[in-house]
VOLORO-969583 format. One record per residue: residue in one letter; x, y, z of N, C-alpha, C, O in turn. Coordinates in steps of 0.2 Angstrom, whole numbers, padded with zeros to 4 digits, always signed. Example, Ala and Ser with C-alpha at 12.3 -4.5 7.8 and 13.67 -1.06 7.14 Angstrom:
! VOLORO-969583
A+0066-0028+0039+0062-0022+0039+0066-0016+0039+0071-0017+0042/S+0064-0011+0035+0068-0005+0036+0064+0000+0039+0067+0006+0040/
END
This chain:
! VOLORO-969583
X-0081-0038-0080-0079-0039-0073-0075-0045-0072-0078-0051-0074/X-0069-0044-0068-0065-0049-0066-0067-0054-0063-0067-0060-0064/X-0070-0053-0057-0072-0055-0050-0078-0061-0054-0082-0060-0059/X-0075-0066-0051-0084-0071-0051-0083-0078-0045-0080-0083-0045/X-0087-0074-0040-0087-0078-0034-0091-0085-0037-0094-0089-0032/X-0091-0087-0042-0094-0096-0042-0085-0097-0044-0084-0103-0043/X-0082-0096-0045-0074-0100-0048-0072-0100-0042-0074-0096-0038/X-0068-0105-0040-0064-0107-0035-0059-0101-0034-0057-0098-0039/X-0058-0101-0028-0052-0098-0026-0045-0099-0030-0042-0105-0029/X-0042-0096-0033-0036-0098-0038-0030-0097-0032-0028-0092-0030/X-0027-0102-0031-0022-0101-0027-0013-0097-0031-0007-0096-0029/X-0017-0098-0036-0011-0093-0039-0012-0087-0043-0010-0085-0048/X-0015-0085-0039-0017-0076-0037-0014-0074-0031-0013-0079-0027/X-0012-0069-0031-0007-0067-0025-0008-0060-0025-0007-0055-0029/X-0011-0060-0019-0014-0052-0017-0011-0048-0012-0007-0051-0008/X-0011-0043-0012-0008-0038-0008-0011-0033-0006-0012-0028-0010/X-0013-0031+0001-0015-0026+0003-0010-0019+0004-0005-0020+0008/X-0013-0013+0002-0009-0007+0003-0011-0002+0006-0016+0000+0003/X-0007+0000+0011-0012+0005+0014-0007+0012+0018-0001+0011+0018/X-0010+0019+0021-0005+0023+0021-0007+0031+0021-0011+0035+0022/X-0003+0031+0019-0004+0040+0017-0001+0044+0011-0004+0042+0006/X+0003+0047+0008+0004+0051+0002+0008+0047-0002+0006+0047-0008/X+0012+0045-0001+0018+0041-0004+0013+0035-0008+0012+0034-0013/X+0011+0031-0002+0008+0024-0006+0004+0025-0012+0005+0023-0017/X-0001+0032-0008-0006+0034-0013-0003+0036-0021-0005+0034-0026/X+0001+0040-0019+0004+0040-0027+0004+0047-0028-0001+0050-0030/X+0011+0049-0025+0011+0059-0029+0017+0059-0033+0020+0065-0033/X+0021+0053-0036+0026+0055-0040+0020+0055-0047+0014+0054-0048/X+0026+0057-0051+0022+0060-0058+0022+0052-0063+0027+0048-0064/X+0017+0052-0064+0017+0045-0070+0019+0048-0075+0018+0053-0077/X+0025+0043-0077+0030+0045-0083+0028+0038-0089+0025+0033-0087/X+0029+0040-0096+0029+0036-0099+0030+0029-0098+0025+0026-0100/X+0035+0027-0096+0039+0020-0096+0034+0016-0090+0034+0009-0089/X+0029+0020-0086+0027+0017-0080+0019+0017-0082+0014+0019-0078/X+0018+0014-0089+0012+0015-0091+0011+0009-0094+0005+0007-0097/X+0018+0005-0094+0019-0002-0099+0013-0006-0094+0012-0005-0088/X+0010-0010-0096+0004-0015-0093+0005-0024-0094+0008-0026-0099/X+0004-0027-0090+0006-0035-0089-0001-0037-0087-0005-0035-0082/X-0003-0044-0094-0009-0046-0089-0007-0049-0082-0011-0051-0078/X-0002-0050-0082-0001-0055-0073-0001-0051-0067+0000-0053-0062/X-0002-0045-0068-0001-0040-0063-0008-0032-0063-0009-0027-0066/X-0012-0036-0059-0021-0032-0060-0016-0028-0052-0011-0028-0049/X-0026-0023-0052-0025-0019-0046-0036-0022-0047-0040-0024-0051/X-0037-0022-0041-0045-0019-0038-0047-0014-0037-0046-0012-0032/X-0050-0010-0042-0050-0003-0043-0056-0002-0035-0060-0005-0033/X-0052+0003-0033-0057+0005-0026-0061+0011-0028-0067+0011-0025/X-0060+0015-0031-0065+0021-0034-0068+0019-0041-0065+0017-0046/X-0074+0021-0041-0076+0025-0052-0071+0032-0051-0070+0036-0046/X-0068+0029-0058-0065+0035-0061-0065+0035-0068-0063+0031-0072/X-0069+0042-0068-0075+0046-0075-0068+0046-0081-0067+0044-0087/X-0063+0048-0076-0056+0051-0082-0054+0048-0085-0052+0049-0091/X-0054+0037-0080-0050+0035-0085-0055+0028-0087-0052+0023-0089/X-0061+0029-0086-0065+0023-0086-0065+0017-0082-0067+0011-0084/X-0061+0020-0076-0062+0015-0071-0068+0014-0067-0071+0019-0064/X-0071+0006-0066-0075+0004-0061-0073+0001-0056-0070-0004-0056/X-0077+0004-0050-0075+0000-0041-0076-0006-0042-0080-0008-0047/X-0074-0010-0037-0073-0016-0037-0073-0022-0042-0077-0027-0041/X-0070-0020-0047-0067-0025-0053-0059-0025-0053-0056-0019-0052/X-0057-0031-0053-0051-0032-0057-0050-0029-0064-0054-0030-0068/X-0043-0025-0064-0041-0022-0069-0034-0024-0070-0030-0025-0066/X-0033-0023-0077-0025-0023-0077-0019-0020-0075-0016-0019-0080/X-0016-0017-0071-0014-0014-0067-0008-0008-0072-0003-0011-0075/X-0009-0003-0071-0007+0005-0074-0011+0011-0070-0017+0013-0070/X-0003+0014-0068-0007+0018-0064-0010+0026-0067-0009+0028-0072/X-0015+0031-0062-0013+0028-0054-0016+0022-0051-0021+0019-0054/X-0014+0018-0044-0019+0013-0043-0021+0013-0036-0023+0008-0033/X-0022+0020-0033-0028+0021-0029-0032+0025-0031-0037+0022-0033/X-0033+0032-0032-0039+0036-0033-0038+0038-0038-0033+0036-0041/X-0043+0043-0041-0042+0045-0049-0039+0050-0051-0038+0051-0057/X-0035+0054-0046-0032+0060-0048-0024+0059-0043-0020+0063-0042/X-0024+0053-0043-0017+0053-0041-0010+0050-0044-0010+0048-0050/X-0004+0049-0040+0001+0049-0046+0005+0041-0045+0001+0037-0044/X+0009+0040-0046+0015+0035-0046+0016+0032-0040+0019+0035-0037/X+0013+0023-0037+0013+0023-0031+0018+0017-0032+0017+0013-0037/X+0024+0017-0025+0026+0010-0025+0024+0003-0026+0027-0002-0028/X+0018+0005-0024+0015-0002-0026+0016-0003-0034+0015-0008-0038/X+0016+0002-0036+0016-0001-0046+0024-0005-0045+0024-0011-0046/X+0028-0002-0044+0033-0007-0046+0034-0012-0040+0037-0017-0042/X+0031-0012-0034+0031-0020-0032+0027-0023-0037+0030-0024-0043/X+0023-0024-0037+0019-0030-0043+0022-0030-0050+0021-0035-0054/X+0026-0025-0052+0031-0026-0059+0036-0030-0057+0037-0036-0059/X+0039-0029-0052+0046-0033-0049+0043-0041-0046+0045-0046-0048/X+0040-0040-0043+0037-0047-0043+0034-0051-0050+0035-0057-0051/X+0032-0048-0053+0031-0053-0061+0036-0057-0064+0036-0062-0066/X+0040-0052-0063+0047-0052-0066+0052-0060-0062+0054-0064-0065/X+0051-0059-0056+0054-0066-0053+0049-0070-0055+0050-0074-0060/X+0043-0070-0052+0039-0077-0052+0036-0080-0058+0034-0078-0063/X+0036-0085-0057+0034-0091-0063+0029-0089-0067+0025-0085-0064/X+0027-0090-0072+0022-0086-0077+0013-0089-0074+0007-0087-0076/X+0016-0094-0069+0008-0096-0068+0005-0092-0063-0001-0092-0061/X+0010-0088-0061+0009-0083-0052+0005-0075-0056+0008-0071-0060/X+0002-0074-0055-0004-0067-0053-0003-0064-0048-0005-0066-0043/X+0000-0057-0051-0001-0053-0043-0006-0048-0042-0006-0044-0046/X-0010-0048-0038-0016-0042-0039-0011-0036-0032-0007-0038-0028/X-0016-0029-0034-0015-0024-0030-0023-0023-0027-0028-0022-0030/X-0021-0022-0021-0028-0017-0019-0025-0009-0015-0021-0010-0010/X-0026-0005-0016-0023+0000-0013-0028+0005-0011-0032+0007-0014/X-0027+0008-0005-0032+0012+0001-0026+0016+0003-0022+0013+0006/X-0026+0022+0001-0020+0024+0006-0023+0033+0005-0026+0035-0001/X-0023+0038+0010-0025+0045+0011-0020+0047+0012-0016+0044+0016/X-0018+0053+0006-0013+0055+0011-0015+0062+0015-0020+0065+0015/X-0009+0063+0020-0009+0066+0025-0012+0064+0031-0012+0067+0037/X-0015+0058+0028-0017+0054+0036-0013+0054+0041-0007+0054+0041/X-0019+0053+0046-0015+0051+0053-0013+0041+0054-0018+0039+0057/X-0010+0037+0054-0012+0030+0054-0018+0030+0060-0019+0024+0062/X-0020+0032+0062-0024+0030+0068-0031+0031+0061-0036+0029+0063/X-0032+0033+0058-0038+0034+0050-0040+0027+0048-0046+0026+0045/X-0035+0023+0051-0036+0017+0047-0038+0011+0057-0039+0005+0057/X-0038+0015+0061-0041+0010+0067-0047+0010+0066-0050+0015+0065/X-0050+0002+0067-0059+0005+0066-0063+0008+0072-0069+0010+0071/X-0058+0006+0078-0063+0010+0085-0061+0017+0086-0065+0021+0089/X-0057+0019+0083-0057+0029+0084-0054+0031+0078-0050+0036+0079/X-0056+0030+0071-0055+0034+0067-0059+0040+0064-0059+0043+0059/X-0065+0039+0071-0069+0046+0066-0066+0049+0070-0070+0053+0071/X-0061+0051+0075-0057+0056+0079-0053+0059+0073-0049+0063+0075/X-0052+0057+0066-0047+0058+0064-0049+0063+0059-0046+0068+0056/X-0056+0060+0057-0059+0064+0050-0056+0072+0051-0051+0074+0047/X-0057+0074+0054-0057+0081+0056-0051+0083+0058-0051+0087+0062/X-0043+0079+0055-0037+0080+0058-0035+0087+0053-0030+0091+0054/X-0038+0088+0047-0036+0092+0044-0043+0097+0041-0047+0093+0039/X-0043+0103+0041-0049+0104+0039-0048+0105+0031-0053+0107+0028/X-0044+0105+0028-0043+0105+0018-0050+0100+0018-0053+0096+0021/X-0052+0104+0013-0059+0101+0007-0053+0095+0003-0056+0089+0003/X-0049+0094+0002-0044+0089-0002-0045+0081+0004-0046+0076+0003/X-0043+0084+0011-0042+0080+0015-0049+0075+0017-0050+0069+0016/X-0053+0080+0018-0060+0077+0019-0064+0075+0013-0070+0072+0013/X-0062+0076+0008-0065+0074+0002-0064+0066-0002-0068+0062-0005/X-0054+0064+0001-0051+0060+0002-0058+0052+0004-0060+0047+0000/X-0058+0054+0012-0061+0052+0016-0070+0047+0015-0073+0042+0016/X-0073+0054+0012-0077+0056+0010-0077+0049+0005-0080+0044+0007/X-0075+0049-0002-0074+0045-0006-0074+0037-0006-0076+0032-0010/X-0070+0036+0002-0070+0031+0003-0076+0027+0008-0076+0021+0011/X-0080+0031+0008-0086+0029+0014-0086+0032+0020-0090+0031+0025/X-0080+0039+0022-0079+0041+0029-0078+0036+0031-0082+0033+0034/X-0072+0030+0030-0070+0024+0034-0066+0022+0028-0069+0019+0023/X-0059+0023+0029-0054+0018+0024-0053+0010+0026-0052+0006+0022/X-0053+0010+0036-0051+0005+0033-0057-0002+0032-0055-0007+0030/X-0063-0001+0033-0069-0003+0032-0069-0004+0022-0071-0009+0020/X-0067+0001+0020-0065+0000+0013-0060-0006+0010-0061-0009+0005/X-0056-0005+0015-0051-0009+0013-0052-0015+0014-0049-0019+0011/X-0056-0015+0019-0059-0024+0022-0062-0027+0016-0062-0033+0013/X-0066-0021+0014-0072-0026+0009-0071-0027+0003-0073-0031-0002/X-0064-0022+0002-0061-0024-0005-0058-0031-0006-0058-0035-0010/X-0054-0030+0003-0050-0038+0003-0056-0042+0003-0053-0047+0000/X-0062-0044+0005-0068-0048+0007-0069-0050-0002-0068-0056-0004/X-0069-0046-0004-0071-0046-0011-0067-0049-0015-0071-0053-0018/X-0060-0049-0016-0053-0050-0018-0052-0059-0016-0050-0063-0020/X-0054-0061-0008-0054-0067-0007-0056-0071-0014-0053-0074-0017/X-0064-0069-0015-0066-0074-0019-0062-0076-0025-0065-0080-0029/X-0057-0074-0026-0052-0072-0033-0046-0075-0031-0044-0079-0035/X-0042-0074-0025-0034-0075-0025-0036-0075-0016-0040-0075-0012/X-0028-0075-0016-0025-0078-0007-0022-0071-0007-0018-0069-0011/X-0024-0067-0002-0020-0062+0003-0014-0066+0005-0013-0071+0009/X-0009-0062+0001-0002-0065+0005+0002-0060+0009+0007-0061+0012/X-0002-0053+0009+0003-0048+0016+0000-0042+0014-0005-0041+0010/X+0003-0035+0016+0001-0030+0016+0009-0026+0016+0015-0027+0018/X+0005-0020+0011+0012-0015+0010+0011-0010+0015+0005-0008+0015/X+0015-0005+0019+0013+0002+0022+0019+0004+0021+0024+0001+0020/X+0015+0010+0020+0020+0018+0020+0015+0022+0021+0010+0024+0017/X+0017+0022+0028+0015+0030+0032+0019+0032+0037+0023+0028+0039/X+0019+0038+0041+0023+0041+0046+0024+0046+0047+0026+0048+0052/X+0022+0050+0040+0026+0058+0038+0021+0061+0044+0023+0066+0048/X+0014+0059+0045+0011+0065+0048+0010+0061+0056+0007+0063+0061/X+0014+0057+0057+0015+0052+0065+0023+0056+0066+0025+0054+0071/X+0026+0059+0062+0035+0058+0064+0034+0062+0071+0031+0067+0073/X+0039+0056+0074+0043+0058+0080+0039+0055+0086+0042+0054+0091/X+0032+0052+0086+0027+0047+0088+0030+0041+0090+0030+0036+0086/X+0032+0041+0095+0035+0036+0099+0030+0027+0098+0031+0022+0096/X+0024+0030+0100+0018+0025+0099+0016+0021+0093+0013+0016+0093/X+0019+0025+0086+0017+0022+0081+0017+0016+0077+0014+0014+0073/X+0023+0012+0081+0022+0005+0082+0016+0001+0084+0013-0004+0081/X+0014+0003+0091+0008+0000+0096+0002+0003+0091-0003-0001+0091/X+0002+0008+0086-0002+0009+0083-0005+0004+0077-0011+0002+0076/X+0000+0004+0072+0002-0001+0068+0000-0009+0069-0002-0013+0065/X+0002-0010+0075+0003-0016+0078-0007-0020+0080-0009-0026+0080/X-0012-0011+0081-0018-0012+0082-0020-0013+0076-0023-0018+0076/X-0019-0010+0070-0022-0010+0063-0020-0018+0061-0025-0021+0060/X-0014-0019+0059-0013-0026+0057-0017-0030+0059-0021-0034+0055/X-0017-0030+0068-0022-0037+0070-0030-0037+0070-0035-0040+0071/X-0029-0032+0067-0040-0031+0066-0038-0032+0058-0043-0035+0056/X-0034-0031+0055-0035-0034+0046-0034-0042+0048-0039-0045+0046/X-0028-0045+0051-0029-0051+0051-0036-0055+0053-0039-0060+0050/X-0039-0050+0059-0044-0052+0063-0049-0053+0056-0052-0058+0054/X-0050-0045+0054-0057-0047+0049-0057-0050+0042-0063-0052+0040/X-0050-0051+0040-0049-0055+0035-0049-0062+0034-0050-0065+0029/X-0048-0065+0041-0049-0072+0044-0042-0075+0042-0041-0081+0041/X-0037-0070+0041-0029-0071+0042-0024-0074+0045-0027-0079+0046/X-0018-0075+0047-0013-0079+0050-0009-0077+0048-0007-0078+0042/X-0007-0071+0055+0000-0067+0054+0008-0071+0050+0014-0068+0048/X+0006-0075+0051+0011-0082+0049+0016-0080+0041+0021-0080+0038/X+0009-0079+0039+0007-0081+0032+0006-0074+0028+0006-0074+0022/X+0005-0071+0031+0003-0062+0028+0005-0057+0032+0002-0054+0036/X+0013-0056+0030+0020-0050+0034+0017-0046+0031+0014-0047+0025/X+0017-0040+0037+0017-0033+0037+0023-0032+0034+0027-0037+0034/X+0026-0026+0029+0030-0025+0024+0029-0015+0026+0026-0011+0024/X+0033-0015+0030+0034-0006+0029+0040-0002+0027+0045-0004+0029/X+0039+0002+0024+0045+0008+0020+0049+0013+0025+0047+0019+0025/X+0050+0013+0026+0055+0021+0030+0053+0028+0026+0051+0027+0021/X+0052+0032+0027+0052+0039+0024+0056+0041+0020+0061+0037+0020/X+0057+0048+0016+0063+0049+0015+0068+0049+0017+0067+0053+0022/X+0073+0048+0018+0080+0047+0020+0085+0053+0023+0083+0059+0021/X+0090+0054+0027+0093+0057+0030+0098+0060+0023+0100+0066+0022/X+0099+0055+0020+0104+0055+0016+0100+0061+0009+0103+0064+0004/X+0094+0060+0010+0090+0064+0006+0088+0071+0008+0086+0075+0004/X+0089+0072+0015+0088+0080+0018+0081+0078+0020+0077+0083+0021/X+0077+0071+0023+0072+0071+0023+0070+0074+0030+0072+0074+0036/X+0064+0078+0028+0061+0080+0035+0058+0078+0039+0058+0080+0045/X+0054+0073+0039+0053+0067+0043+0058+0062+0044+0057+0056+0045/X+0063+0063+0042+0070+0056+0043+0069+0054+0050+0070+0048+0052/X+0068+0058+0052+0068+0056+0061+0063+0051+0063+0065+0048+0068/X+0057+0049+0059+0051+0044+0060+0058+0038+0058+0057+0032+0061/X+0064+0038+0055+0064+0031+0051+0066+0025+0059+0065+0019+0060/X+0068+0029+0062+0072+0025+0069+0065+0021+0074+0065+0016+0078/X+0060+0025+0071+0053+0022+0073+0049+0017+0073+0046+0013+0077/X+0050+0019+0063+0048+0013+0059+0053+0006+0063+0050+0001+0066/X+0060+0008+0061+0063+0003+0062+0063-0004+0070+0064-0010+0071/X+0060+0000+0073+0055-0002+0079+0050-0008+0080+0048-0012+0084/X+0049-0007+0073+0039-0010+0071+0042-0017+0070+0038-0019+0066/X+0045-0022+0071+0045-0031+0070+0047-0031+0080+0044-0035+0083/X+0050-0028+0082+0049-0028+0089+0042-0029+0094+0042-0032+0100/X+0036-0026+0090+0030-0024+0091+0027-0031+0087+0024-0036+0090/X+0029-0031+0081+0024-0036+0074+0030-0041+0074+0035-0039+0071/X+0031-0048+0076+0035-0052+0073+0037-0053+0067+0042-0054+0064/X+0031-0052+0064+0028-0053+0055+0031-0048+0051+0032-0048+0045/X+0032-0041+0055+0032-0036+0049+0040-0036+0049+0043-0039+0054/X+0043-0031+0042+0050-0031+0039+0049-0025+0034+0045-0023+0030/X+0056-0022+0038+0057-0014+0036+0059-0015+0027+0062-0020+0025/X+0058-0010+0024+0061-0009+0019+0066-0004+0020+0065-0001+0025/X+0070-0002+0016+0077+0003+0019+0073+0008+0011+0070+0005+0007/X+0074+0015+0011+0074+0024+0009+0079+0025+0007+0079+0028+0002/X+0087+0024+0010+0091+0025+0008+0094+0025+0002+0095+0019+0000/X+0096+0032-0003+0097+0031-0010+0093+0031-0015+0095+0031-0021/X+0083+0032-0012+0079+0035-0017+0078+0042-0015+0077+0044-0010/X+0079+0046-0024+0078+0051-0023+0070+0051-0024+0065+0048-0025/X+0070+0060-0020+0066+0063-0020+0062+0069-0021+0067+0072-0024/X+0057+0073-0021+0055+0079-0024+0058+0083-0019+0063+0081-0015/X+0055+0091-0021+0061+0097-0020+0057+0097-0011+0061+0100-0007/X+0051+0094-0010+0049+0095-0004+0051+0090+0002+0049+0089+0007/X+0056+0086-0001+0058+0083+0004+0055+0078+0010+0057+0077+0016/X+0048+0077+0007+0045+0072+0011+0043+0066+0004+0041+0060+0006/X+0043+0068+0000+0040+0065-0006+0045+0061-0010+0049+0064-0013/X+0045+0054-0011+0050+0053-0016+0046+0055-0024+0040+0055-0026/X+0052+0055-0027+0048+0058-0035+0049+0050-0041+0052+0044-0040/X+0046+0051-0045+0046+0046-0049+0051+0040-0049+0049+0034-0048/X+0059+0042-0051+0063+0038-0049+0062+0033-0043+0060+0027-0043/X+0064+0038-0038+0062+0035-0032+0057+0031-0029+0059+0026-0025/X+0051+0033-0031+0046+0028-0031+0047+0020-0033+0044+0015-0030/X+0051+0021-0039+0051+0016-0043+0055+0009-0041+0054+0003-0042/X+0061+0013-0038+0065+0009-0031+0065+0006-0027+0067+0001-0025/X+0059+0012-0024+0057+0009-0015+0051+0002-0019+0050-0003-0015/X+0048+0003-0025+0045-0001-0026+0048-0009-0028+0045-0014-0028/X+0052-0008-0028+0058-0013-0032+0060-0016-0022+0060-0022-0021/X+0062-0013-0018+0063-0015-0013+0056-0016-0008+0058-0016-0002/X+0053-0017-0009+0045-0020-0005+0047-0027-0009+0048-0033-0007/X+0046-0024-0014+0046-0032-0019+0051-0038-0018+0048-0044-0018/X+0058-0036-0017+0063-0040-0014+0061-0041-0009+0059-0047-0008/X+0061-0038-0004+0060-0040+0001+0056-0045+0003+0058-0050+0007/X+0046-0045+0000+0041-0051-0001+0043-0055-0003+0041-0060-0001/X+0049-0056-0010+0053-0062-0012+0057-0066-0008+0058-0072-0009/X+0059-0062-0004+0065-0066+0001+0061-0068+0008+0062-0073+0011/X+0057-0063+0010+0053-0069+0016+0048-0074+0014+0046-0078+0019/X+0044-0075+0007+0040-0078+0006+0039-0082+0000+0035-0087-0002/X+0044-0080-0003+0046-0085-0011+0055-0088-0009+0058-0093-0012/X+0057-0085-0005+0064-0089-0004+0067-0087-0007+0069-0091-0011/X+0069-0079-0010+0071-0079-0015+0077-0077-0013+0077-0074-0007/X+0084-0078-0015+0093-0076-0012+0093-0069-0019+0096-0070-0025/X+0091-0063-0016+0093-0056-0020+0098-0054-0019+0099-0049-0022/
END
C-alpha cells in the first residue's frame, strides 16, 4: 500500500478528483495501447476488484479501468497520460474516480441524494450505488480525505448531463456539489477549478447535444470552473457515448485545459 499518513504531505503529488456518470466512468473499450502504465501517473483504487486484483483505497499505478471493476476506457486515463507528458519528471499525477452512470448529478448532492437511488429501477443502477456505500459522493469525500495525506487536490474533472439534458438548473445544481467538495475538503475554489466536458457533439449526431449550450453556462454559476469543447471526438453507434478514440481526445483536452489555467502552459 501506497498511502502512509506519517510521510508529509508531498506537494508534488497532484490529484484530481472525478466524478459523473457513464462517460467518466468508462464505457469506451480498453484497447491495447491504453494499457501502457507510468509510475508518475497512479489512480486510488475506490472498489476490490477480484478480476484484476485490485484493493480499495491504495494507490496504484494507473491502467484502466479506473473507476469500478467491470468498466471501460475513462477520460481521465488520458488526462493523467497527457499531463505526464508536459510536466517535470518530479510531478505525480494521482486519479481518484467515482462516477455512476446513468446518474442523475443531484446522486452526488449530500442533502437529497437518496431521492435519487431509486431514479432507475435496473439491478445494474442500483448495484452501481450499492457498491459505493448508497452515497457516491460520501465515497468520493473519504477517498479525497484519504488522498490528502499523500498529495494536494488540485481540481476536479465532470462529465455528466446525458441524464440532466435540456435541465436548465443544472448549473445551480453543479454549482451545490462543487461548494460542499470544497466545503468538505477544506478547499479554495481559487486553487481547485471545476473542469467540465460537453457531451457528444452536434457534429457527432449527439443526442444530448442540446445539454452542451447548458454546460456552457456553468463558469457563469462557478467562476472557477472551464468548459472543455466535444467537438470532433468520435463516438459510438448510440450516440451518447464517445468510443475509444474519442475518449482518448476529450482526455487529452481536460488535460490542456488544467495545463493552461494552472501550469501556464501556451497549447
Amino acid at each position: 500500500m501506497l498511502t502512509n499518513p506519517t510521510i508529509a504531505q508531498n506537494p508534488n503529488f497532484h490529484i484530481y478528483l472525478c466524478f459523473g456518470q457513464s462517460n467518466m466512468e468508462g464505457s469506451a473499450e480498453i484497447e491495447e495501447q491504453d494499457k501502457m502504465a507510468n509510475s508518475r501517473f497512479k489512480v486510488l483504487q475506490s472498489l476490490d476488484c477480484e478480476n484484476y486484483g485490485f484493493t480499495k483505497n491504495e494507490w496504484r499505478i494507473a491502467t484502466p479501468p479506473l473507476s469500478q471493476c467491470y468498466t471501460g476506457l475513462s477520460p481521465a486515463d488520458y488526462f493523467g497520460k497527457t499531463m505526464i507528458e508536459y510536466l517535470p519528471d518530479s510531478i505525480t499525477i494521482g486519479i481518484i474516480n467515482v462516477a455512476v452512470g446513468g446518474s442523475d448529478i443531484r446522486l452526488f448532492d449530500k442533502a437529497i441524494h437518496e431521492d435519487f437511488h431509486d431514479s432507475y429501477k435496473e439491478e445494474w443502477f442500483r448495484k452501481k450505488i450499492q457498491d459505493y456505500g448508497n452515497n457516491p459522493y460520501q465515497h468520493l469525500i473519504n477517498l479525497g480525505k484519504l488522498a490528502q495525506k499523500d498529495g494536494i487536490i488540485k481540481g476536479f474533472l465532470l462529465h455528466q448531463g446525458e441524464t440532466n439534458a435540456g435541465d436548465e438548473q443544472w448549473p445551480v445544481y453543479v454549482k451545490t456539489v462543487y461548494k460542499n467538495l470544497l466545503s468538505d475538503l477544506n478547499l479554495k475554489a481559487k486553487s481547485t477549478p471545476l473542469i467540465a466536458g460537453k457531451l457528444v457533439h452536434a457534429d457527432q449526431d449527439g443526442i444530448c447535444a442540446h445539454m452542451n449550450p447548458i454546460i456552457d453556462k456553468l463558469p457563469q454559476y462557478i467562476p472557477t470552473a472551464h468548459i472543455v469543447e466535444s467537438k470532433d471526438c468520435s463516438v459510438r453507434e448510440d450516440n451518447v457515448h464517445f468510443n475509444s478514440k474519442g475518449v482518448r481526445e476529450l482526455g487529452k483536452r481536460y488535460a490542456e485545459t488544467i495545463l493552461k489555467v494552472q501550469y501556464d502552459y501556451d497549447l
